[in-house]
N, C-alpha and C positions, 0 to 999 in steps of 0.2 A: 835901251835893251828890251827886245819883244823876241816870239819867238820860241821854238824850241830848241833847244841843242840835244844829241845824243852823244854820251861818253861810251865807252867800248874798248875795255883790257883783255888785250890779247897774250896768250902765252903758246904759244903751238896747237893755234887756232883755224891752221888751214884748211879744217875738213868741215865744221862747224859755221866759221862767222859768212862765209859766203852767203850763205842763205838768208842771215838774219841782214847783211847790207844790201840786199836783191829785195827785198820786203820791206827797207823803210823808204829807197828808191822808188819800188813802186806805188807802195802805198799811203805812205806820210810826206805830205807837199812843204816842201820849203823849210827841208830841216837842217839846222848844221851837224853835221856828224866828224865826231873825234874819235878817232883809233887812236890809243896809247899801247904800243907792242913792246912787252920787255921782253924784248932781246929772244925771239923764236929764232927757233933752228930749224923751222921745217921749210923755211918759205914763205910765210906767213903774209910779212911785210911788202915783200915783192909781188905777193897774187894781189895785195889790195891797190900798192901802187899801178898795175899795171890794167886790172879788170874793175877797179871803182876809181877812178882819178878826180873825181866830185869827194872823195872824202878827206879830209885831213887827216894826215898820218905823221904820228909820233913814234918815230921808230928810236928805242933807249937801248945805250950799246949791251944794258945789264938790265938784270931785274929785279927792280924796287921792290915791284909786292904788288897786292893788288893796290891799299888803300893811298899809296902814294902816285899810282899809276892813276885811278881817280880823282886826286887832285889837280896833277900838271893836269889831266883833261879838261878839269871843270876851269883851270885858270884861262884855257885858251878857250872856254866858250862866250858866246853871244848872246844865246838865250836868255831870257829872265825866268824860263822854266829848265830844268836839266835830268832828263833819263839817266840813270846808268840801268846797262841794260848787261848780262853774260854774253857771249859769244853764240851761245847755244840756245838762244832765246829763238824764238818761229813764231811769227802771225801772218793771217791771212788779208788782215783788212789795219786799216787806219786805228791803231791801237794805242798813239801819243796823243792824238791833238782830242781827244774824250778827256785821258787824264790831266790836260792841260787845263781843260775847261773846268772843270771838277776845282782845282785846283786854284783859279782867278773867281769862282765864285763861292769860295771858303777860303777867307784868310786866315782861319787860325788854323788850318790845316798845312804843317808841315814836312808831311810824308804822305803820299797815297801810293798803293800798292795796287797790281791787278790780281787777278786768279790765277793761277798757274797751272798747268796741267803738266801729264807726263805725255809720253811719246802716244803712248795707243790711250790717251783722252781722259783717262782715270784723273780724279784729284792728286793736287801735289800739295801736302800740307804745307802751307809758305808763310802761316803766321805764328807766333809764338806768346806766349805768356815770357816776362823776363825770367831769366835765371835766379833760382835759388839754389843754398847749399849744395843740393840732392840732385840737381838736375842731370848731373852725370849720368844718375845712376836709373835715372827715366827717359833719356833721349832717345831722339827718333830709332837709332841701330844700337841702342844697348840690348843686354841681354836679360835686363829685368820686361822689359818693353817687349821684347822678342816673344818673349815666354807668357807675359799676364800683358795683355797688350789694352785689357781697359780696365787695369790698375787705377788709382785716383789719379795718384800723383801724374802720371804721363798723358792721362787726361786733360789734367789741367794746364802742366805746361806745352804738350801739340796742338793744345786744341781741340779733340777728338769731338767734343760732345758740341762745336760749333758747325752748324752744317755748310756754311763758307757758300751762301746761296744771298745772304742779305750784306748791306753793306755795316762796317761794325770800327768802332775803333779799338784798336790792339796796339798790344804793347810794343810790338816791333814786327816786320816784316822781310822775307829773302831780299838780301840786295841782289839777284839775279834780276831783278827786274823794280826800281822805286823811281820815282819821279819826285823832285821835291822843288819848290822856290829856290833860285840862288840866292837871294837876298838871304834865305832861310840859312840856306848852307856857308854862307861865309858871314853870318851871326854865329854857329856856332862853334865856327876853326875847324869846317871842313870834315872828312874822316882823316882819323888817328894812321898814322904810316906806322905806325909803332903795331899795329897789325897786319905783317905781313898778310897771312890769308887768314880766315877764318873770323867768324866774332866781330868783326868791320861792324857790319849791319845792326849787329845789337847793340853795339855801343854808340852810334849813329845816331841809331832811333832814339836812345837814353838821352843823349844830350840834344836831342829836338824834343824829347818830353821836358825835361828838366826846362828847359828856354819857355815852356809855357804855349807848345803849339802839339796838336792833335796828330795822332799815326792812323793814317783809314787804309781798311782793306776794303776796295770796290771790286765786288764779282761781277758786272756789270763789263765790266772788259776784260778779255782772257787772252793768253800767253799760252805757247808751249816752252816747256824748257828742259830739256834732257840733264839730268842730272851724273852728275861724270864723277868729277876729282874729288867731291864731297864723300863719295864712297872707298875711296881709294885708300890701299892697305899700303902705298910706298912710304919709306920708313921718313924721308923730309916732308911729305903732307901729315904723317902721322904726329911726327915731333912739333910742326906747326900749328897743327890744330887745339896741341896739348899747351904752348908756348899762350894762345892767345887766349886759352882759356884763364892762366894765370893772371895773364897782362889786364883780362875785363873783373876777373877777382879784386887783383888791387885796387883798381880805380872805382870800381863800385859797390862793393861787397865786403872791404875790411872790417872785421870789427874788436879781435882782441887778438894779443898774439899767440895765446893759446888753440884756438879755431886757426886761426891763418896755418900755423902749422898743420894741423890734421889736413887741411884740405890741398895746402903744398903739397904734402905726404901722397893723400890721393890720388893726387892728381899725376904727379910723380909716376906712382905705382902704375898706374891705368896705361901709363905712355910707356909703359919700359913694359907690361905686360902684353900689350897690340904690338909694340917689336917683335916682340920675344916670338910672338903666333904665327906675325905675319912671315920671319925668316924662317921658322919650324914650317910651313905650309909652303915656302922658296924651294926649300931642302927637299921636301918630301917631294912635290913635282919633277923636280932634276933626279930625282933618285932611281935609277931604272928597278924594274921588279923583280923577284926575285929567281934568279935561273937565268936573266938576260942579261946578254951585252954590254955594257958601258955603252950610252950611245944610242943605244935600239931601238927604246922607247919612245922618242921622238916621233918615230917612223910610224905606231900603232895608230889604229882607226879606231 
């Protein structure tokens, strides 16, 4: 086993992954590439089978999730090194076979990350300090962050005061874009399908810390990656997002049942409060103004 592979879950990925299979095509020689598509409705699976037919495509009748979609990929690769990469990932130049090398000449390194940028070039913060209790209440689009945005706390778990210029090891990394050993990856059983979306990566990177191997963020190679479904107010990204927050609670974070409760509670509330917003902000859009039409508003400029 030599080599790189690239994994690649798709979900109603037709407008996006085209670009990112045109760029490892051109630019990364001699890669195996695995599309895992669960189950898109827009096309997805048919533009790749028809305009990439060098890639392998898993087309699943339903949709597993992302981290179980990363598995069957990683079980049908080749490589002894494996990308998973988003859909909406963009580079210009040869941006795997750097992290591969990185990677064969550090063994105890079992995660390397690139830089990631946004659309118009700006930093994309993509590392993280692990979660604590509070972390909710400091994340990237909370409202305490919104508001005191170089608060401690959100400092320290974004990262803010890292200037993401030198290479650094951190606690975990976007899986929009990691590279790890497979040897690494199935020492540790994989990612958890038990995350649907959300939270994968952190718990990834925890049990590649735990196993006794290094998570490195390399500025040194850069990525763009448009950030989409992460911001997304629909009420099953919402409910999921909130689902895996629990699910990385349990498995890493227990510690008496009196906390377990308050933080259930929380966390609860938080997901029933982002509904509550998001259908209140549904309503208010459909709602024509006041004096018009049923209907009218639609029509305004």
């Amino acid at each position: 086993m030599s080599g790189i592979s690239v994994v690649i879950v798709t979900h109603n990925s037709r407008e996006t992954v085209p670009a990112l299979l045109a760029a490892l095509r051109d630019h990364v020689p001699a890669t195996d590439v695995i599309i895992v598509d669960n189950a898109s409705s827009d096309g997805t699976a048919d533009l790749i089978a028809r305009d990439f037919p060098g890639v392998r495509l898993i087309a699943r009748g339903s949709n597993v999730g992302l981290s179980a979609g990363v598995n069957e990929g990683v079980a049908a690769a080749s490589g002894a090194y494996v990308a998973v990469l988003n859909p909406d990932i963009r580079f210009q130049a040869d941006a795997l076979s750097p992290l591969a090398d990185y990677l064969r000449a550090h063994a105890d390194v079992g995660v390397v990350a690139p830089k990631l940028l946004n659309d118009d070039g700006t930093l994309q913060f993509s590392c993280r300090a692990f979660p604590g209790h509070a972390t909710a209440l400091f994340s990237r689009y909370s409202l305490l962050t919104r508001l005191f945005p170089r608060n401690a706390a959100s400092r320290r778990y974004l990262m803010f005061d890292f200037d993401h210029r030198t290479e650094r090891d951190v606690d975990w990394a976007s899986g929009a874009a990691l590279m790890f050993p497979r040897a690494v990856f199935d020492a540790v059983g994989g990612w958890d399908p038990a995350f649907f979306l959300f939270s994968e990566d952190v718990d990834f990177c925890k049990r590649v810390h735990d196993a006794g191997y290094r998570v490195v963020y390399q500025p040194a190679i850069e990525m763009h990656h448009g950030i989409g479904i992460s911001t997304s107010a629909a009420p099953r990204v919402v409910v999921e997002r909130h689902k895996s927050m629990w699910r990385y609670y349990r498995k890493h974070m227990r510690s008496n049942i009196a906390l377990d409760a308050v933080i259930a509670t929380g966390i609860a509330a938080r997901c029933g409060w982002l509904l509550a917003s998001g259908a209140a902000k549904r309503i208010t859009k459909r709602a024509p103004a006041s004096g018009q039409a049923p209907g009218a508003a639609k029509h305004r400029t």
